[in-house]
N, C-alpha and C positions, 0 to 999 in steps of 0.2 A: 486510204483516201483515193484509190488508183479506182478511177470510175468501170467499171466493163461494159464490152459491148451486150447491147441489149438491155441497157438500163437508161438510155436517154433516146427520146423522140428524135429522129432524123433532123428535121426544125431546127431542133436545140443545141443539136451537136454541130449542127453545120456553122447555126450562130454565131458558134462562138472558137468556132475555127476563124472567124469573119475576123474576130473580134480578138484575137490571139495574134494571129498574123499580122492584124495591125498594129498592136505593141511589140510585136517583136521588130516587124520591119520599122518602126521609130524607133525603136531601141540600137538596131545597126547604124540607124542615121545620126543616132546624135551621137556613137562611139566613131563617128568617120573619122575625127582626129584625135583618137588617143589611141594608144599605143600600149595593146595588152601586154602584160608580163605575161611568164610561164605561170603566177600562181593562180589564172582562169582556169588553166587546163589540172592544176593541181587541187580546188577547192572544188571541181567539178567532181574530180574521181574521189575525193575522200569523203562527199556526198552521197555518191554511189555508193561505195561500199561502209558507210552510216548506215544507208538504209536499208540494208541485210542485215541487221543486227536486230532483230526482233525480241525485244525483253519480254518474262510473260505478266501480267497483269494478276491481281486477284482479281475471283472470281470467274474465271475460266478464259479467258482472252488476252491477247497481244498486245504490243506497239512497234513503232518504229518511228525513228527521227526522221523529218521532211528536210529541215535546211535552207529554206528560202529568205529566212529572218538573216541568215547567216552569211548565204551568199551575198544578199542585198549589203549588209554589213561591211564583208571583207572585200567587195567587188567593185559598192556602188550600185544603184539601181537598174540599169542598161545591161551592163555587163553578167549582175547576177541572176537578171530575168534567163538572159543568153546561158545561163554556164547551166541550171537550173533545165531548159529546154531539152536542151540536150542530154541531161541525164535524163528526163522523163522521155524522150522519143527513144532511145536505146532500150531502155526498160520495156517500152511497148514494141519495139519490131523486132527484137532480138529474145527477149523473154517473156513475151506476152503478158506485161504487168501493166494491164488497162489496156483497152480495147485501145484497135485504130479507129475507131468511129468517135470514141472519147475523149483522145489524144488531145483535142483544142479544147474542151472543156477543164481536163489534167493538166495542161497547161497553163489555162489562165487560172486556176486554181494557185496551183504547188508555186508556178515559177514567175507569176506576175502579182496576183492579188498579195500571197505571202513574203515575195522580196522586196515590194513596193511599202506595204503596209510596216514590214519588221523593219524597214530601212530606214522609214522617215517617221517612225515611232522611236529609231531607236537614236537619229540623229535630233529631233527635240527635246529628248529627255539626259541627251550624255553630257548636256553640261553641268547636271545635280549629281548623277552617279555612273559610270558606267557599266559597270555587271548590274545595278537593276535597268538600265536603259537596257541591256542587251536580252534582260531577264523577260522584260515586260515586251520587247519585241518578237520574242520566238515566241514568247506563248499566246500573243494578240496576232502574229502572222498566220498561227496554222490554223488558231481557231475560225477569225473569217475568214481562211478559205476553207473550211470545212462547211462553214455558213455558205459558201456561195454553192456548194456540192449539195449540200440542202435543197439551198434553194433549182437549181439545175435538174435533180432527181424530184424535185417535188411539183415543177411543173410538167412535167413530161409524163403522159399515160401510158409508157409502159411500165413506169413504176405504180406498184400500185398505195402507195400513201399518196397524198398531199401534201403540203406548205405547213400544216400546221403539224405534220407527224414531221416531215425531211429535216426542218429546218431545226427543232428541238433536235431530235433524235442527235443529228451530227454537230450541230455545236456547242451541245452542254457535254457529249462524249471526249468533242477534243480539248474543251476546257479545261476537261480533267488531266487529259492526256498531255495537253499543251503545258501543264506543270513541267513534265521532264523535258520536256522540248526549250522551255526556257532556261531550264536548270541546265543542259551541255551547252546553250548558245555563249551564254552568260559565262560558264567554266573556260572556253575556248577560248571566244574573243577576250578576256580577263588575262588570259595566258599569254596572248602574243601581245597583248597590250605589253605586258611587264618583259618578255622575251625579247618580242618582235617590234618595235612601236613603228619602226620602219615601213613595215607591210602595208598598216591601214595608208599610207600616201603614196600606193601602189609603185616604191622605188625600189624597193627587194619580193623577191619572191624567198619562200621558206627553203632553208636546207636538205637535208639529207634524215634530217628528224621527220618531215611532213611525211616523205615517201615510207619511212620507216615506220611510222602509223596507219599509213592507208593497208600497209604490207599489213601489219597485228592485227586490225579488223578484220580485213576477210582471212586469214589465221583464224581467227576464232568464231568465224560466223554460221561452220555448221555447229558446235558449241548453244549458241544463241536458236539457231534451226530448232534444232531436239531439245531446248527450254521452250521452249513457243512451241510443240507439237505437245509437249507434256500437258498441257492447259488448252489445245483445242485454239491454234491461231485462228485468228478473227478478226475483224475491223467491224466498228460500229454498222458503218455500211451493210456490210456481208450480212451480220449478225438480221439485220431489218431486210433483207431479201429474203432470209431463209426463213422468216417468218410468215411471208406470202406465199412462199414456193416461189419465186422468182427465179430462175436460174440463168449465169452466161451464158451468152449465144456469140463467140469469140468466133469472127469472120476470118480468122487467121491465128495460129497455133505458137510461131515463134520457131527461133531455131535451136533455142535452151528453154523452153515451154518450165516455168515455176522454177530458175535457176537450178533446174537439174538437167542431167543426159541421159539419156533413156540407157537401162540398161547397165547404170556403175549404180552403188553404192548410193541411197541421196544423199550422206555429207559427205561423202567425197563429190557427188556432184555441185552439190552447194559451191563446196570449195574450187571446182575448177571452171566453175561459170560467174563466180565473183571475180575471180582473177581476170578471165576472159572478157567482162563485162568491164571491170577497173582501165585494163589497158586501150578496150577500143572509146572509152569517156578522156583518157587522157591524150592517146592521141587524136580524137578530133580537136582536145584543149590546144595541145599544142602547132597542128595546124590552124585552126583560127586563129591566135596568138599570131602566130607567123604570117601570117595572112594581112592582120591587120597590122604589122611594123610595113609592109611592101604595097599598103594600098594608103 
């Protein structure tokens, strides 16, 4: 769902930088007195490295979990727009996953439309169930924001669909997709419920298990690479550019360009730009964290 440059009107993109910044900057304002835990900086990097794990799909195509239902969950809405941002701006200056011209539209996408919606879908419904409140939020968060990626790509002429291709096209695809995506939320949060119940009232941060998880996925993410290359990785998205001949027009390359390094192995590169990418998401986690105990 990582938009690229050269797929949204300057207009559009600027938009909604507009319009990004300003949830984010309320989002800093109404966290001025609380007091993050370490597990912002911990639920950021095990987002990150979620989203290297690309399962392959029938019929010739990918996915990969976004997380935003999730942050918003385990975070709160402010916090997990925040923990979420940051994953998605790392992804884009360091890996070149989504343009920088995109960036604010990938933003209010992954890290506000889907933390806000999974969060307060998933806080109305937890008092009937909670793994299907957590079910029915990851998979209602990723699909409208896949709807608003629609809609985004579908007014802009340098896509060449419209509204009535964009908006089907990507949200009846993550509909589908949005299955597993509610199916690990739901698994997760279900899990620290009965482990952890501590965590959702932001008074513990996870142990020595959480890092010891983050560490096993990207372990096994070139793994996941070479399943997802077997079937021709894809995103809805891509699949309907490549249909027009559309191609990125990436105004900047990255400094791990497609989590690899020029020159090794691609899973070993895989493997050393997941790690790379895990540590610099955690510690910016845990500098903001620290940040906001001192401010």
């Amino acid at each position: 769902m990582h938009i690229p440059d050269g797929y949204l009107d300057l207009s559009v993109a600027g938009l909604f930088y507009i319009l990004s910044i300003a949830v984010l900057g309320y989002s800093i304002y109404r966290l001025r007195e609380q007091k993050l835990t370490s597990l912002f900086g911990i639920v950021a990097a095990a987002i990150f490295a979620a989203q290297m794990l690309n399962w392959p799909i029938p019929g010739g195509t990918s996915a990969h979990f976004v997380g935003g239902a999730l942050a918003g969950i385990l975070l709160g809405p402010y916090a997990g727009t925040l923990a979420m941002a940051v994953v998605l701006t790392i992804q884009c200056l360091v890996f070149a996953d989504g343009g920088i011209t995109a960036l604010g539209a990938n933003i209010w996408n992954m890290a506000i439309v889907d933390v806000f919606v999974g969060y307060y879908i998933y806080k109305a419904l937890e008092r009937f169930n909670r793994s299907i409140a957590a079910f029915v939020a990851g998979w209602l968060g990723i699909t409208l924001a896949a709807i608003f990626a629609g809609i985004e790509i579908g007014i802009s002429s340098s896509f060449g669909y419209g509204l009535g291709v964009t908006v089907p096209v990507m949200g009846v695809w993550h509909a589908i997709l949005g299955i597993v995506e509610g199916v690990i939320t739901a698994g997760v949060v279900s899990y620290i419920a009965a482990a952890r119940p501590d965590v959702f009232e932001q008074k513990a941060a996870p142990g020595k298990l959480a890092l010891g998880v983050i560490a096993a996925m990207i372990v096994v993410s070139p793994l996941f690479a070479y399943a997802a290359e077997l079937v021709g990785y894809a995103e809805p998205l891509e699949n309907a550019a490549e249909k027009i001949g559309l191609e990125e027009n990436p105004i900047y390359e990255g400094l791990l360009p497609d989590y690899t390094l020029p020159g090794l192995d691609p899973y070993v590169g895989t493997l050393i730009a997941g790690i790379v990418g895990t540590v610099i998401v955690l510690g910016l986690g845990v500098i903001l964290s620290r940040y906001a105990r001192t401010t």
